[in-house]
N, C-alpha and C positions, 0 to 999 in steps of 0.2 A: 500887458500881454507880451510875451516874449518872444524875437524873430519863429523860432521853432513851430509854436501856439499860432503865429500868423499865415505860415507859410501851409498847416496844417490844414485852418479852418478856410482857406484858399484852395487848399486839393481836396474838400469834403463841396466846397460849393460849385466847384467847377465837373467833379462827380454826378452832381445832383443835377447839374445843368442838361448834363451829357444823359442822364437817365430819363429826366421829362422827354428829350428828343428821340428815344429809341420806340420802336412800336411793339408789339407784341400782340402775335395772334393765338385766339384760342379755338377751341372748336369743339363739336358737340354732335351726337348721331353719325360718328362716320361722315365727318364734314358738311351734314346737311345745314347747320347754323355754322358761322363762322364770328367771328368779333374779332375786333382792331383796337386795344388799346394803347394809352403811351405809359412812359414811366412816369406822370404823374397819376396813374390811376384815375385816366379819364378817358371814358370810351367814346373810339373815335367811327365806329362805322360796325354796322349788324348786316349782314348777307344771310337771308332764309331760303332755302331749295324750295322751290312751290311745290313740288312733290309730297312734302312734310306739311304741310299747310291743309287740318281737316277739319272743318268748322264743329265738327261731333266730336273732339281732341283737342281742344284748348289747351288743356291743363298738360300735356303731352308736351306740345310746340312750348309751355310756359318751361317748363322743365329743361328743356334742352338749352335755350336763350341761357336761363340763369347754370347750366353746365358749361358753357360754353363761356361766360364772364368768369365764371370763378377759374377754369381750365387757364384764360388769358391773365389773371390776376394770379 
């Protein structure tokens, strides 16, 4: 591997390092779900408005959680 190729795959892993530590929020319903991920694509924290919480709506509050991961991803 030639200096260049090392110096390279040095600025791609120090990249990577820097991306796992950044967060990134996403959100869902006009902020009523919220999610915390990192740059490795691991979610770190779900905030639900109890507002939005209607045991006759499930599949509603299911909807918004998984808007809200993909919105952060």
């Amino acid at each position: 591997m030639s200096l260049t190729e090392a110096r390279f795959h040095d600025l791609v892993d120090a990249t990577q390092e820097n991306l796992e530590e950044q967060e990134i929020t996403g959100s869902a319903g006009g902020g009523a779900v919220q999610v915390v991920a990192n740059g490795a694509k691991m979610l770190k924290q779900v905030t639900i408005d109890p507002d939005v919480i209607d045991e006759d709506d499930v599949e509603m509050l299911e909807d918004l959680i998984v808007a809200a991961v993909n919105d952060a991803m």
